[in-house]
Backbone as ProteinMPNN parsed JSONL, in Angstrom:
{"seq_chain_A": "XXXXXXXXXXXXXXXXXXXXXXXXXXXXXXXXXXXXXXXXXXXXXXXXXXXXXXXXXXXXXXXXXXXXXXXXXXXXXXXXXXXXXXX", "coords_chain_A": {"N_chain_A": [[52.795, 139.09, 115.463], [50.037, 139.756, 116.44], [48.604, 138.892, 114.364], [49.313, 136.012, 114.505], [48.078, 135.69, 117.252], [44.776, 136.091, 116.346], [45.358, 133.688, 114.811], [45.322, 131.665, 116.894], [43.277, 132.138, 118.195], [41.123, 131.768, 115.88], [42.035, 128.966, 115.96], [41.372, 127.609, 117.734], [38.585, 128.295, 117.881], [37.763, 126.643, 115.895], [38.323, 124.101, 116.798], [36.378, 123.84, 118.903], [33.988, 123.737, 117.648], [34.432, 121.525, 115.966], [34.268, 119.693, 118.195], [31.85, 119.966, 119.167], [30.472, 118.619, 116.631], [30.829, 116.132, 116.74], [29.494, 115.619, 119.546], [27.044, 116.321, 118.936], [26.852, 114.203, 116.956], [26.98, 112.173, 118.106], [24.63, 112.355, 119.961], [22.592, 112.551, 117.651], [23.205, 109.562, 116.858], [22.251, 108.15, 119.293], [19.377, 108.92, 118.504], [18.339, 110.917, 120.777], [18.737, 113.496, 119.272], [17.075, 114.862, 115.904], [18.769, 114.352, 112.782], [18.165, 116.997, 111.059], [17.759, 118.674, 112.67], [20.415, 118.859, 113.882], [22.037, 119.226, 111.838], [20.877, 122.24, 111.742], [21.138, 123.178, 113.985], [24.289, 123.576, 113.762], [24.743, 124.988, 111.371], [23.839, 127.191, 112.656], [25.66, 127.427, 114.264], [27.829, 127.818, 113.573], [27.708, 130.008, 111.645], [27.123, 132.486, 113.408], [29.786, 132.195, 114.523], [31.513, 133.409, 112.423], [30.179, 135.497, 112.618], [30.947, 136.437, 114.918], [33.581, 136.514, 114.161], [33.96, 138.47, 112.744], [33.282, 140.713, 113.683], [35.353, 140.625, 115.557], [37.704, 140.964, 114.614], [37.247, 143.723, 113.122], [36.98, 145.18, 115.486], [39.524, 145.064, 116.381], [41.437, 145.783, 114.603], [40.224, 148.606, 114.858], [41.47, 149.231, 117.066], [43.384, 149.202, 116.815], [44.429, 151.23, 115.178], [44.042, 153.163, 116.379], [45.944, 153.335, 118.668], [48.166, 154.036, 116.79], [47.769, 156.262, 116.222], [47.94, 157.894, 118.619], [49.845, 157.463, 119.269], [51.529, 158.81, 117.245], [52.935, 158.143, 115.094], [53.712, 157.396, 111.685], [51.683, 156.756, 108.791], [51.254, 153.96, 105.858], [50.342, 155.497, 104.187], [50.631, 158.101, 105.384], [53.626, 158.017, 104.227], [53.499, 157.825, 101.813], [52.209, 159.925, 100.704], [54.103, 161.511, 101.679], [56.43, 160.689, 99.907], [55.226, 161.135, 97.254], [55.573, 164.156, 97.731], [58.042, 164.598, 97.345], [59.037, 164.381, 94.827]], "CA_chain_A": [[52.315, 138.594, 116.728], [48.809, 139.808, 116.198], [48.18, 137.627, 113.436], [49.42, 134.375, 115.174], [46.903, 136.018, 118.289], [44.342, 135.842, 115.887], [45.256, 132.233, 114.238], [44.981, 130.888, 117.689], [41.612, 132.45, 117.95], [40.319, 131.049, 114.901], [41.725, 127.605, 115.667], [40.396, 127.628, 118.766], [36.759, 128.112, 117.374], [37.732, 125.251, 115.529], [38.605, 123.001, 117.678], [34.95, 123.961, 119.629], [32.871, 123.828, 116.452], [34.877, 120.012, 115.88], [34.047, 118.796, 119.279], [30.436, 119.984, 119.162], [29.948, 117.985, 115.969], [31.123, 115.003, 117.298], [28.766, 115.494, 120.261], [26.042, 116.157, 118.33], [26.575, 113.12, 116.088], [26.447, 110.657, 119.162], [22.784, 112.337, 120.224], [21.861, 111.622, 116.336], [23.364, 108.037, 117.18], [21.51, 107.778, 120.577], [17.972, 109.417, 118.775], [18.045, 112.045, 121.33], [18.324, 114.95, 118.217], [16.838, 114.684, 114.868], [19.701, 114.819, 111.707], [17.886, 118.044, 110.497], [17.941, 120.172, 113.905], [22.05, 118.668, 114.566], [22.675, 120.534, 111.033], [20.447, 123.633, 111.763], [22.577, 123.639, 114.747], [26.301, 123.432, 113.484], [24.764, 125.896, 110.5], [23.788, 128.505, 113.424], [26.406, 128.559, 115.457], [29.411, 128.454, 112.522], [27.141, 132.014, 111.175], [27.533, 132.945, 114.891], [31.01, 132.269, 114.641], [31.836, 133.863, 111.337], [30.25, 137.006, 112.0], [32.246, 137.219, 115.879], [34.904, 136.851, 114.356], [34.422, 139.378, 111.874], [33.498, 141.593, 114.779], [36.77, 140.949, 116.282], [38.495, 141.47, 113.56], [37.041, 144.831, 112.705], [37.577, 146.019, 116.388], [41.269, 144.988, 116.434], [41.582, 147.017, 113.415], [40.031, 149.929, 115.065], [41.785, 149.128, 118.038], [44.892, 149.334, 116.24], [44.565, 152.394, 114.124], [43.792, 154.214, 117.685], [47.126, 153.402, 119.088], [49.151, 154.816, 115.85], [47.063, 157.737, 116.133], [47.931, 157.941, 119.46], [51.426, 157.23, 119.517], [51.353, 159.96, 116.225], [53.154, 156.763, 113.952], [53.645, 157.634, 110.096], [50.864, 155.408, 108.189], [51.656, 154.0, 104.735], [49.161, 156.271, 103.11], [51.573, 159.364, 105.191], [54.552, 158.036, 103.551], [53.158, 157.829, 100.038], [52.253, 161.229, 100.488], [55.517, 162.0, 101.344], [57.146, 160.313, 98.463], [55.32, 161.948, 96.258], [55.765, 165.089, 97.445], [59.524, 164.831, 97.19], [59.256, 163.56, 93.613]], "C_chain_A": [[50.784, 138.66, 116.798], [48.071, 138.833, 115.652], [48.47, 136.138, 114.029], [48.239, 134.226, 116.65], [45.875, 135.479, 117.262], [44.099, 134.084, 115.029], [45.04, 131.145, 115.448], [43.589, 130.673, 118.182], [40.432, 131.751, 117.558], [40.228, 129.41, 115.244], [40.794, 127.059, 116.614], [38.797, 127.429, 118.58], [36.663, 127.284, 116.488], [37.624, 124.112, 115.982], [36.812, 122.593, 118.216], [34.153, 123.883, 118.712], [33.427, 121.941, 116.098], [34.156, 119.142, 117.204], [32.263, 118.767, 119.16], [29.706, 119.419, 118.031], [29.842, 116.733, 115.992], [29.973, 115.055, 118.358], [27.072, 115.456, 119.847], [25.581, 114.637, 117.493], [26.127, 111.558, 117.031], [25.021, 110.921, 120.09], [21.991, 112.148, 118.897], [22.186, 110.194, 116.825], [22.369, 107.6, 118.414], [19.898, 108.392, 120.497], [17.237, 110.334, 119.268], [17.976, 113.636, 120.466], [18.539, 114.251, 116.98], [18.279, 115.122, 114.081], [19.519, 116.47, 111.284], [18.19, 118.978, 111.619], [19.187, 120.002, 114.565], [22.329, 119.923, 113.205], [22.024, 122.009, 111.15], [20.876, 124.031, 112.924], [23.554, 124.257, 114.299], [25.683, 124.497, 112.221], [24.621, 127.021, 111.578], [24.582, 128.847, 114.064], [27.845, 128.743, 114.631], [28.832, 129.882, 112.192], [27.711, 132.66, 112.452], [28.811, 133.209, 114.498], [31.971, 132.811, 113.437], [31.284, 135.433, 111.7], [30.626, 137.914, 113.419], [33.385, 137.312, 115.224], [35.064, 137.993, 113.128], [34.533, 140.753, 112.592], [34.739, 142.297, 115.15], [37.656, 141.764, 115.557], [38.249, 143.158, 113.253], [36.897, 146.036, 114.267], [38.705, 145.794, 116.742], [41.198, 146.149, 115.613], [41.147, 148.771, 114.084], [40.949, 150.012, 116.549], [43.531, 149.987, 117.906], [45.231, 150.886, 115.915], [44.197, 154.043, 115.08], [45.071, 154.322, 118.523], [48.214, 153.994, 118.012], [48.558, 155.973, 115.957], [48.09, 158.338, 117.232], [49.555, 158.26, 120.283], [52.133, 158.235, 118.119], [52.798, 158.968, 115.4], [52.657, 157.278, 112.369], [52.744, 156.156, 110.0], [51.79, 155.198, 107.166], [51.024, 155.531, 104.164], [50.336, 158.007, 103.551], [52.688, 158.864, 104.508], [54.553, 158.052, 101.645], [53.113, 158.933, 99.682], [53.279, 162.048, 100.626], [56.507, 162.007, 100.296], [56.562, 161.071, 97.831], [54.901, 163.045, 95.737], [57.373, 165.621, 97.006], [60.104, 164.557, 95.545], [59.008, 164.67, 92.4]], "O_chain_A": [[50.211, 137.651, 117.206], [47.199, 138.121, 116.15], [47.651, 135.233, 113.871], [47.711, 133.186, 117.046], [45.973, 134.255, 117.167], [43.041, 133.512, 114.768], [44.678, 129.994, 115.204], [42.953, 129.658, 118.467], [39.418, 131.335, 118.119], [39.257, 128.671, 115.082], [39.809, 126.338, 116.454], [38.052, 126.579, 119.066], [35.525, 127.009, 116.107], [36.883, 123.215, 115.579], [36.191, 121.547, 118.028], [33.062, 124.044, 119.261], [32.484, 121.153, 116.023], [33.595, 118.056, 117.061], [31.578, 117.748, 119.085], [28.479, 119.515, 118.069], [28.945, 116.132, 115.4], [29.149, 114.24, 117.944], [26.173, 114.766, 120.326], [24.467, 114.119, 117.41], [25.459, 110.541, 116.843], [24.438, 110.055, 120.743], [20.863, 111.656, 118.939], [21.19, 109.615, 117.26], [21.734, 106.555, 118.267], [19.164, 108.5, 121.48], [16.136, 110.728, 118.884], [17.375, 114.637, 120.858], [19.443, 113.463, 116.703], [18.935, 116.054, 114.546], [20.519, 117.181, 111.177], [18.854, 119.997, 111.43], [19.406, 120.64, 115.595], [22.681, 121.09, 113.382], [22.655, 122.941, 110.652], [21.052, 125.241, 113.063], [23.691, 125.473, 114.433], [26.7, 125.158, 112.009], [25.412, 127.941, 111.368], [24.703, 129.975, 114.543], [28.737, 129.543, 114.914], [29.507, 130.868, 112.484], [28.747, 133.324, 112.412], [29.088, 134.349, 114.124], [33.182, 132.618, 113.546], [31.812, 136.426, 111.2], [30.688, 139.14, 113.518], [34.235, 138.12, 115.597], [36.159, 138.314, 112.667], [35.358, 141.643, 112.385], [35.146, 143.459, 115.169], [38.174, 142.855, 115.79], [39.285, 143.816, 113.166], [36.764, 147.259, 114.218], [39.028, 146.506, 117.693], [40.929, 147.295, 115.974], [41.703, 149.825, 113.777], [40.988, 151.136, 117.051], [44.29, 150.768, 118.479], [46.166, 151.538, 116.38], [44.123, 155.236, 114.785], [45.275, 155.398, 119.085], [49.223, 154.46, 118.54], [49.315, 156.87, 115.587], [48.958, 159.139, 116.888], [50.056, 158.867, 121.229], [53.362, 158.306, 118.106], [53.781, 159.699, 115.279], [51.498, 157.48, 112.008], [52.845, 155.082, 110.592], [52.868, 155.792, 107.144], [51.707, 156.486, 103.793], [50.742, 158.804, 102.705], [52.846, 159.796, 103.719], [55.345, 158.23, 100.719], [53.676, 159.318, 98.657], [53.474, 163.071, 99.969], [57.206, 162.934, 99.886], [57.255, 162.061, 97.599], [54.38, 163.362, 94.668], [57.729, 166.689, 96.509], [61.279, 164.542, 95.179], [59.11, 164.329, 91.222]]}, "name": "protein", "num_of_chains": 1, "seq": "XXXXXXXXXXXXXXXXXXXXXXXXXXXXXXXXXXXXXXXXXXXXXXXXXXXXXXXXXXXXXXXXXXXXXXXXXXXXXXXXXXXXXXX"}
């Protein structure tokens, strides 16, 4: 469920990074913005958008790993150690 949260996320900032290239391309067509400052656009705000979503990503993750704590939830890493103490 997380992960499909997340894929909606992403497409989402797809969708908005699609539309805004299209919009951009009809103020190159209409003269109103140079070719060079539409791509030093759409290059700044995909970085933008590559390094929220790495953000996100890396406070889910902590988000996460605070509720197994929390809820005192065997990790893998305790069950490995279990295995192979039983071994």
């Amino acid at each position: 469920m997380l992960k499909d949260l997340l894929h909606v996320g992403i497409g989402s900032v797809m969708v908005v990074k699609e539309k805004m290239e299209e919009e951009l391309k009809v103020l190159q067509e209409k003269g109103k913005i140079s070719t060079t400052d539409a791509k030093s656009f759409i290059e700044s705000i995909s970085k933008k958008g590559e390094e929220e979503d790495a953000r996100v990503k890396a406070k889910i993750k902590e988000m996460l790993k605070e509720v197994i704590d929390e809820l005192g939830l065997a990790t893998k890493k305790d069950l490995e150690e279990l295995l192979s103490k039983r071994s």
